[in-house]
PLY file of the C-alpha trace (Angstrom):
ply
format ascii 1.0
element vertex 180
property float x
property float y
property float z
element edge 179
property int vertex1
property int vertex2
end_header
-17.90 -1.48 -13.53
-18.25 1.77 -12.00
-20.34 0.47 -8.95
-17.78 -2.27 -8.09
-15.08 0.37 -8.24
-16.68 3.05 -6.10
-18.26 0.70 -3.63
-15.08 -1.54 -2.77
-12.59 1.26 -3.37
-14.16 2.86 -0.71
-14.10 0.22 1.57
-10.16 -0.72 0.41
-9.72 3.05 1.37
-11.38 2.80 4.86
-9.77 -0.12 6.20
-6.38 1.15 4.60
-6.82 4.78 6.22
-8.12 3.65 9.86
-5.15 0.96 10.26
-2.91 3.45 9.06
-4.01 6.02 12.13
-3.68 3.17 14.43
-0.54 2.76 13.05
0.75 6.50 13.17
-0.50 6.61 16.88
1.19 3.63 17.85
4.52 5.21 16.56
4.22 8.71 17.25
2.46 8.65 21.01
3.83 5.38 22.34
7.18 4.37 20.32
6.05 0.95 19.46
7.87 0.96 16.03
7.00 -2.72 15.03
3.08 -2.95 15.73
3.10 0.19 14.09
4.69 -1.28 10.79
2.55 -4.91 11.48
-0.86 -2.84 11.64
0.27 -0.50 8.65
0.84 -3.93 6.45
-2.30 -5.76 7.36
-3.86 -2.57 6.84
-3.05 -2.33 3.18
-3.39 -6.47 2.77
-6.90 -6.28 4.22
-7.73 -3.23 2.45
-6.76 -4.42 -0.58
-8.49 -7.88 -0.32
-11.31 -6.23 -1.09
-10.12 -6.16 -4.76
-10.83 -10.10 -4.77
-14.18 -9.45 -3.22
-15.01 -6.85 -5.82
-14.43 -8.72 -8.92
-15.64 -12.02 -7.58
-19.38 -9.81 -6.86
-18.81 -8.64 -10.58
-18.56 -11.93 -12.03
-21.59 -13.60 -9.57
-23.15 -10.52 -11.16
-22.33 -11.24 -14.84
-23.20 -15.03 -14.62
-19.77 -16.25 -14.31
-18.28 -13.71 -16.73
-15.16 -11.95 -15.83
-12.68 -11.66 -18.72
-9.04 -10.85 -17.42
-8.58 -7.70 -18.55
-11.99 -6.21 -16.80
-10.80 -8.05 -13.62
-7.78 -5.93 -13.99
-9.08 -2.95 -14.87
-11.48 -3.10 -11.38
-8.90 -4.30 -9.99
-6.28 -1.33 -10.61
-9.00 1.42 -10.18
-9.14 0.13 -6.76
-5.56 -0.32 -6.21
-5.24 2.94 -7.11
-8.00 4.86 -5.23
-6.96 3.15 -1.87
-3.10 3.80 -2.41
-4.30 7.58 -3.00
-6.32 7.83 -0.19
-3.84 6.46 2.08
-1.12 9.08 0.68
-3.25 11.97 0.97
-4.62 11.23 4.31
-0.44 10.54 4.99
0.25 13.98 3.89
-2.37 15.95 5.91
-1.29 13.09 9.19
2.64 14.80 8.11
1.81 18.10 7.85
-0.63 18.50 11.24
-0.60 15.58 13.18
2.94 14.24 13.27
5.45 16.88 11.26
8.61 15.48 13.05
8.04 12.08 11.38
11.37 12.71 9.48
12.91 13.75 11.94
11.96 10.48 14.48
12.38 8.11 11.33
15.74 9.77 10.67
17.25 9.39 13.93
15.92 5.57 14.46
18.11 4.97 11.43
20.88 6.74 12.50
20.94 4.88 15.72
20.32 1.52 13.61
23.14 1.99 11.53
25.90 2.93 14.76
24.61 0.06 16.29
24.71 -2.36 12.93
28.83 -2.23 13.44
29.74 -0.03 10.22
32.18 1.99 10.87
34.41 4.87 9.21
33.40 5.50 5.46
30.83 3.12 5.28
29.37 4.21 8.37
29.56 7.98 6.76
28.04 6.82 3.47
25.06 5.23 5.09
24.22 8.32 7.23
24.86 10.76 4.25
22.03 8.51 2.55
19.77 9.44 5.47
20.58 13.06 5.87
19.66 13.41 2.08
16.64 11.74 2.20
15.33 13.72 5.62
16.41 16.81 3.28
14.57 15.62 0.24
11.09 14.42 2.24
10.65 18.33 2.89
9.64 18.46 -0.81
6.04 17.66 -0.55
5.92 15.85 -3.88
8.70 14.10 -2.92
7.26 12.61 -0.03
3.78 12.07 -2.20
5.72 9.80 -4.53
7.46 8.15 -1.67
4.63 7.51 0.23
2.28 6.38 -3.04
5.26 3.91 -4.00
4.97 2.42 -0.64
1.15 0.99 -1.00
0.75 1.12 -4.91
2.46 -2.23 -5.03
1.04 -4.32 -3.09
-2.12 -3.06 -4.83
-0.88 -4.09 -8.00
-0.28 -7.31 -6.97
-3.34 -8.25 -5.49
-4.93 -7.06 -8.26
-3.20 -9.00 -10.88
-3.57 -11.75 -8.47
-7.20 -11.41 -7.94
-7.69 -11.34 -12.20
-5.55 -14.12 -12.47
-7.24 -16.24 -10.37
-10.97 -15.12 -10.93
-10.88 -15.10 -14.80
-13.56 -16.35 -16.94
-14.52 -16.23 -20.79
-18.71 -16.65 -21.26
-17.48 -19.98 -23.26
-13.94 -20.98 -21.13
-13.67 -22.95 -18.07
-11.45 -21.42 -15.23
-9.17 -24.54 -15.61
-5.04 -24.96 -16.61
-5.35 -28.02 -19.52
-1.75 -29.66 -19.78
-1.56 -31.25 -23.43
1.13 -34.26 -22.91
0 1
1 2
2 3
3 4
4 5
5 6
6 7
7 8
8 9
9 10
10 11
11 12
12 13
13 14
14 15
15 16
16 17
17 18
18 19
19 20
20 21
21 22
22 23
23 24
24 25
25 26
26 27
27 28
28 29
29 30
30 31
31 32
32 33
33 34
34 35
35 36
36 37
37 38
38 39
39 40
40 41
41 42
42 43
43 44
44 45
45 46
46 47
47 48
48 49
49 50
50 51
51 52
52 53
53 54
54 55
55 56
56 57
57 58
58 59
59 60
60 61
61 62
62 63
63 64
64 65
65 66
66 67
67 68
68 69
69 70
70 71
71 72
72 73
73 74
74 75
75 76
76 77
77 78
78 79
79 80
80 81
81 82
82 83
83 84
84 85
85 86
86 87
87 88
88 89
89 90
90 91
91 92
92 93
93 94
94 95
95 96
96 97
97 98
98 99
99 100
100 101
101 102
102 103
103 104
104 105
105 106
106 107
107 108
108 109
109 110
110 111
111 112
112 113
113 114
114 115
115 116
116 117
117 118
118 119
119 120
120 121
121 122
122 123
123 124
124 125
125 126
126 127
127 128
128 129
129 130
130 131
131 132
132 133
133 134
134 135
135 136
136 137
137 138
138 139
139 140
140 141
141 142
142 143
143 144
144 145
145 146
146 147
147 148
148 149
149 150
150 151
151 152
152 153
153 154
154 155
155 156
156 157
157 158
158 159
159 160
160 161
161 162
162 163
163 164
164 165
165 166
166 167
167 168
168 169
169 170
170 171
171 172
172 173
173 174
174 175
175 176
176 177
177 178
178 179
C-alpha cells in the first residue's frame, strides 16, 4: 500500500502545487481573478484523479482485489498528502511571494459587495464579515486550516468516489444485483 501512496501522492501533489503557482501568478501579477480560480480547480481535480489511477494499479496488481476499505484508505492517504502539500507550499507562496493576498482578496470583496446593491446595515454586516476575516488570516494557523479546508474536500470525495467505484472482494463481482 505504501508504494501506491508515495508514488501517486506525489504526483497528486505535483500537479496540485504547479497549477496552483500558475494560479497565484495569474492573480497576483496580471489580475485575472477567474483563470486564476479555473486553473486552481482543475488543478486539485487533476491532481486528485490520480487517486483513481492509484487504486485501479493496486487492484491490476492484486489480481482484481481491492476491498473498499483499502481503496479508501489509499485513497485518503493521498487526499491528504496532496491537500498538505498544496497548504504548505500556500503558506510559504503567503508569507514570501504574495503577503498582500488578504489584503487584494479583501478589497475585491469589498468592492463586490458595494456593487451587489446592499446597502445600510446589511451592507455594514457583510463588510464587518470581511474585515474580521482579513484580521483573523494573520493567524498563521488560521489561514492553515482555511486553506487545508479548501482542497481536503474535494479529496475526500474523489476518494470515496474512486473506492466506490473500483471495489472488489477476491470472491464478489463489481456488480449492483436488484432482487425484485
Amino acid at each position: 500500500m505504501k508504494k501506491y501512496v508515495l508514488r501517486y501522492s506525489s504526483i497528486a501533489s505535483l500537479i496540485i502545487v504547479v497549477c496552483m503557482i500558475i494560479s497565484t501568478v495569474l492573480y497576483a501579477q496580471y489580475n485575472q481573478k477567474p483563470a486564476s480560480m479555473a486553473i486552481g480547480f482543475a488543478g486539485m481535480l487533476l491532481g486528485f484523479s490520480a487517486i483513481y489511477f492509484a487504486l485501479e494499479r493496486y487492484k491490476r496488481d492484486h489480481l482484481g482485489h481491492l476491498p473498499f476499505l483499502e481503496a479508501l484508505k489509499i485513497g485518503l492517504s493521498i487526499a491528504v498528502i496532496g491537500s498538505l502539500s498544496y497548504t504548505i507550499v500556500w503558506m510559504l507562496e503567503f508569507q514570501w511571494v504574495f503577503p498582500n493576498f488578504m489584503d487584494q482578496f479583501s478589497a475585491d470583496q469589498i468592492a463586490q459587495l458595494k456593487a451587489s446593491g446592499l446597502t445600510g446595515e446589511a451592507l455594514q454586516t457583510e463588510l464587518n464579515k470581511v474585515s474580521e476575516m482579513a484580521e483573523n488570516y494573520k493567524n498563521p494557523w488560521f489561514r492553515f486550516g482555511i486553506t487545508f479546508s479548501e482542497i481536503v474536500p474535494f479529496g475526500l470525495m474523489i476518494a470515496l468516489l474512486a473506492a466506490f467505484i473500483l471495489r472488489k472482494n477476491k470472491n464478489s463481482e463489481n456488480r449492483i444485483t436488484l432482487n425484485l
